[in-house]
C-alpha positions in Angstrom: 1.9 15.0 21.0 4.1 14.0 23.9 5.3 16.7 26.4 9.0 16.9 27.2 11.6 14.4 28.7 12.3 14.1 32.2 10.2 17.2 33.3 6.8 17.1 35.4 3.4 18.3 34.0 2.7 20.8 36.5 -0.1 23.5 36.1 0.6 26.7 37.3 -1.7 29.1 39.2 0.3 31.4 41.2 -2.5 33.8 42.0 -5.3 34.8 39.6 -5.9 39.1 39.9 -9.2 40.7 39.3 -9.9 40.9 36.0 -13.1 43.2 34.4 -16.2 40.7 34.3 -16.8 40.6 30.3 -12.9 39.5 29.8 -13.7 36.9 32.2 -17.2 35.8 30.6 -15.6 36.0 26.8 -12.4 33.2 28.1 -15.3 31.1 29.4 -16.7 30.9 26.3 -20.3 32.9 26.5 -19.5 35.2 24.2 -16.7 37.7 22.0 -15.8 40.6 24.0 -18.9 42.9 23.1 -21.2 40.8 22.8 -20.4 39.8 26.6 -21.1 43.5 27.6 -24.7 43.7 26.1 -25.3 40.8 27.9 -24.3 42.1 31.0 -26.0 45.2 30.1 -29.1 43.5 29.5 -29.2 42.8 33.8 -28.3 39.2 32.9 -24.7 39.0 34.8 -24.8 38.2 38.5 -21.7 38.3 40.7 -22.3 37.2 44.4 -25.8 37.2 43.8 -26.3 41.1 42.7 -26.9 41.8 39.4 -24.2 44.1 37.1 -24.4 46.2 34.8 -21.4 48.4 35.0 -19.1 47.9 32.5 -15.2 47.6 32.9 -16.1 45.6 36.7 -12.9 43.7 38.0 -13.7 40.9 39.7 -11.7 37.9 41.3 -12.9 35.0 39.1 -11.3 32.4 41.8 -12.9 33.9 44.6 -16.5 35.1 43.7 -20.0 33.7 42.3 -20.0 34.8 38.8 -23.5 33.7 37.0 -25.0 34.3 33.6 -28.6 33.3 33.1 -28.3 31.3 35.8 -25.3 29.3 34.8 -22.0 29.4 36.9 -19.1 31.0 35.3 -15.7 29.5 36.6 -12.5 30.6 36.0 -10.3 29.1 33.3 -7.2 27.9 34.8 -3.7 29.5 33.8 -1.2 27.5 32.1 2.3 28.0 31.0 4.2 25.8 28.4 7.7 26.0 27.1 7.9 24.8 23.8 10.4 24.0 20.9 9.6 25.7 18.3 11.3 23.8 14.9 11.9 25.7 11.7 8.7 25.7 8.7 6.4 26.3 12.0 4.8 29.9 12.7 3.9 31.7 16.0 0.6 33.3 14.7 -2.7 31.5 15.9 -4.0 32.0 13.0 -2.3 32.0 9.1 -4.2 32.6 5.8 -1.7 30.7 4.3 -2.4 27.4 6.6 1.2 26.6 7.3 2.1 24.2 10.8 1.5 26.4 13.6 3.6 26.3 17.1 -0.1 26.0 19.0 -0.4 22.9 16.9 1.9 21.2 18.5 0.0 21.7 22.1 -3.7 21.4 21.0 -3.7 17.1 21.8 -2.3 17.5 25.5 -3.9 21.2 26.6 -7.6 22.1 26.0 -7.3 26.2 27.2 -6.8 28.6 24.5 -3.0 29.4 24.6 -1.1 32.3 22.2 2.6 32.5 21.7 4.3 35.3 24.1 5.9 37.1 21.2 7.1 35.6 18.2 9.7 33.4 16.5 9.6 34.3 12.3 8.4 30.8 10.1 12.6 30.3 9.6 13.9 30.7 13.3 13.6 28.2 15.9 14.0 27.2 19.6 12.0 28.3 22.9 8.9 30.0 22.7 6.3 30.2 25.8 2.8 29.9 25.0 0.1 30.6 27.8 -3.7 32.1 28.2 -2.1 35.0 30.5 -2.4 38.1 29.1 -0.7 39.6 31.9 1.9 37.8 32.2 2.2 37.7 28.1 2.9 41.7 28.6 5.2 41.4 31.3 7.3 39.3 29.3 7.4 41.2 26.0 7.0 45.2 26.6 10.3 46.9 27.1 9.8 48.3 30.6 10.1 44.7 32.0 13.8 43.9 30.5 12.9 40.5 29.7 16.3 39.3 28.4 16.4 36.7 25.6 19.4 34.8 24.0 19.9 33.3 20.5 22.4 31.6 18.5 22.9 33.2 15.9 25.0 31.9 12.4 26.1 34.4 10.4 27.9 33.8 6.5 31.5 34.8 6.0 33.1 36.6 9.3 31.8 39.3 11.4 34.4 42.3 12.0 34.5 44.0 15.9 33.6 47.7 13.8 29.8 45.7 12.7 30.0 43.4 16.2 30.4 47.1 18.4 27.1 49.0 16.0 25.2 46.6 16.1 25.6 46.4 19.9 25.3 50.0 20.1 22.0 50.2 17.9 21.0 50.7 14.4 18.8 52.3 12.4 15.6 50.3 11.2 11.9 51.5 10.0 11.0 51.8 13.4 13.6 54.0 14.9 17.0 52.9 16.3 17.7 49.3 18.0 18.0 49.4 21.5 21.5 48.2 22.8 22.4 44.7 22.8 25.2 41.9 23.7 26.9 40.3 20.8 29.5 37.3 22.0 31.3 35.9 19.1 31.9 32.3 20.4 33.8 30.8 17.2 33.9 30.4 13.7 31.9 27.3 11.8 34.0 27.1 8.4 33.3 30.4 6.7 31.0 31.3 9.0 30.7 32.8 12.2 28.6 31.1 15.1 27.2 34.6 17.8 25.6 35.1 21.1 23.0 37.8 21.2 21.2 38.6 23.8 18.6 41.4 23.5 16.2 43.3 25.8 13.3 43.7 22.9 12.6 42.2 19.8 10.9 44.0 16.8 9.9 42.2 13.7 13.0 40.3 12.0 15.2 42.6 14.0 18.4 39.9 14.1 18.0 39.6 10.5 17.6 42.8 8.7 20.4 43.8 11.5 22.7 42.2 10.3 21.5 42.3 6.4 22.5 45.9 6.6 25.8 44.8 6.7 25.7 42.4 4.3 25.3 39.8 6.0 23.0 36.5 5.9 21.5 34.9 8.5 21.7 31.4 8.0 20.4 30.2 11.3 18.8 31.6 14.7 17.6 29.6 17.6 16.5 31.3 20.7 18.1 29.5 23.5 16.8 31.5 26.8 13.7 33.3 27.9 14.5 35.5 30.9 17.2 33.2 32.5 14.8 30.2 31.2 16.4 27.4 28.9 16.1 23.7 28.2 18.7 22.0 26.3 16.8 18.3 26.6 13.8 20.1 25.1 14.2 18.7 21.6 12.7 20.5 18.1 8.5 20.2 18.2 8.3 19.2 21.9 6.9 21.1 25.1 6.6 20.8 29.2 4.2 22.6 31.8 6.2 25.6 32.9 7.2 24.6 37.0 5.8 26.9 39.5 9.2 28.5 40.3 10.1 29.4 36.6 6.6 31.7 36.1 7.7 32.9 39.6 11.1 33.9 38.8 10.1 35.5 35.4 7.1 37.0 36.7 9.5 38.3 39.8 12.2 39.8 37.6 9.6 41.7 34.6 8.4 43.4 38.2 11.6 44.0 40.0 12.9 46.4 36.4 10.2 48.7 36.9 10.4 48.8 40.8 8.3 46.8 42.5 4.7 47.9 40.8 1.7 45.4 41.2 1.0 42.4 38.8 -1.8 44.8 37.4 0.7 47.2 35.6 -0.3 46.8 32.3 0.7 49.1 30.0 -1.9 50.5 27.2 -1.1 50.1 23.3 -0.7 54.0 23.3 1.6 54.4 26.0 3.8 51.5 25.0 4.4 53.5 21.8 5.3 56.9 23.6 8.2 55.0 25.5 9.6 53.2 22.9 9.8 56.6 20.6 11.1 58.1 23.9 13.8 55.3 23.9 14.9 55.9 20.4 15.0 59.8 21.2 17.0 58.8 24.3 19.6 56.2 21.7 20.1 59.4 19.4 20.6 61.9 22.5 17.9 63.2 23.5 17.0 64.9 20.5 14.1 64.5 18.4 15.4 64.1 15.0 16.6 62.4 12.1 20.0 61.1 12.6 23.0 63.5 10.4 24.4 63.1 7.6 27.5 62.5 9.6 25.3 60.0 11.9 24.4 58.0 9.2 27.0 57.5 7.8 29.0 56.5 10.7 26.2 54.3 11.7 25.7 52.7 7.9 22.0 54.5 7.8 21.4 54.6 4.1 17.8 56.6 3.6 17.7 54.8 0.0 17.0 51.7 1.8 13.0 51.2 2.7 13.3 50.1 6.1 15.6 52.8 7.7 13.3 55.0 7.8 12.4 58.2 10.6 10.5 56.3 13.4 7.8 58.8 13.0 7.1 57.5 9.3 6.9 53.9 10.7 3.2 53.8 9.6 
């Protein structure tokens, strides 16, 4: 598998922050996760020479001598790839069902481990960044960081400004209420209607079951930018090396939304949850609960319908 036209492979390694020693021994390979801490409770870890056993350790894997029986650990490098992604292809690493997956299309040219930041559904298509960053995965996907990202979006039969101006507004889904949006019609395709949208998170199928509470039927969505980062001679099934300046500049603005705080902000699975409920209390007013009678029906919530229910019967 080729890389993309006309764009340098460059690596990126901005900086590489402490991480806790038994993520750092599981990505090189000794081990899962757990098994890595009973090995480094079992006295058989050394960094700079000293043994560890203390669990949850951060430790600069660039910078110091990490050792396990012996045997030097080093540091797996970071990479960054913007790829393609064509439609039939999923974003899971790994599928039951054994259909094309999008870290197929990298495995011949990059030997790291990389996931997809987010996801693209098996029907969509367009840009999708896969790295071995946690990190920087997080900055680019929770909430907090206001990661923008684009699609073109073509919708059957036309789209009136009362749907355009709710859905931009937010609607009602299982989870709670969308988060406000930008919707640009930019012209009609025969019957259809070719749209814009440009969204600051992006749930499960959100675009589609959007709009299919309107009646409407997606019929194709590309996403065409990442954060302010697009590549129009990327073509379907291809990739390139992220450049330097683009992890830079979305690492720069994820940090800049939340005021400046340290590359180490990450946010735990628990606490993610509590903001976005927060948000959705915040869409409907401050108040914590279900939408009126009125409400809904201004906003076109039908409670027949399975996935509009209260956020806090999500699960």
């Amino acid at each position: 598998m080729s890389g993309g036209v006309g764009k340098p492979r460059l690596s990126v390694e901005l900086f590489m922050p402490a991480e806790r020693l038994q993520k750092i021994l599981a990505a090189a390979g000794v081990g899962s996760r757990r098994k890595c801490e009973e090995i480094i409770a079992e006295g058989r870890v050394t960094v700079d020479g000293k043994i560890v056993r203390e669990m949850g350790l951060k430790v600069d894997p660039a910078r110091a001598d990490i050792r396990c029986d012996g045997a030097r650990i080093h540091a797996e490098r970071k990479v960054y790839l913007l790829v393609n992604k064509p439609k039939g292809c999923v974003s899971t690493s790994d599928d039951e069902m054994d259909r094309p997956k999008v870290v197929d299309l990298v495995a011949d040219r990059v030997r790291e481990r990389v996931f997809a930041v987010g996801r693209l559904d098996e029907d969509s298509e367009g840009l999708i960044i896969l790295t071995n960053d946690g990190e920087f995965a997080n900055l680019l996907t929770h909430p907090r960081y206001e990661i923008r990202k684009t699609y073109m979006v073509v919708i059957s039969g036309e789209v009136s400004e009362d749907t355009i101006s709710k859905i931009s507004k937010g609607v009602w889904l299982l989870e709670g209420r969308t988060a406000p949006c930008e919707v640009k019609v930019v012209r009609r395709v025969g019957s259809d209607t070719l749209l814009h949208m440009t969204l600051g998170e992006g749930r499960n199928r959100e675009i589609r079951r959007v709009f299919a509470k309107f009646d409407h039927k997606v019929k194709k969505l590309m996403r065409i930018d990442i954060g302010g980062i697009r590549d129009e001679s990327l073509r379907p099934g291809r990739f390139r090396f992220l450049r330097t300046d683009e992890v830079a500049v979305l690492r720069e603005r994820a940090l800049r939304a939340i005021g400046g705080k340290g590359h180490e902000a990450h946010v735990p699975v628990r606490e993610m949850r509590r903001e976005i409920k927060k948000r959705y209390e915040e869409a409907g007013q401050g108040e914590e609960r279900s939408p009126t009678k009125g409400e809904r029906k201004r906003e076109g919530f039908d409670p027949k319908r399975r996935d509009q229910h209260r956020f806090r019967h999500r699960r």
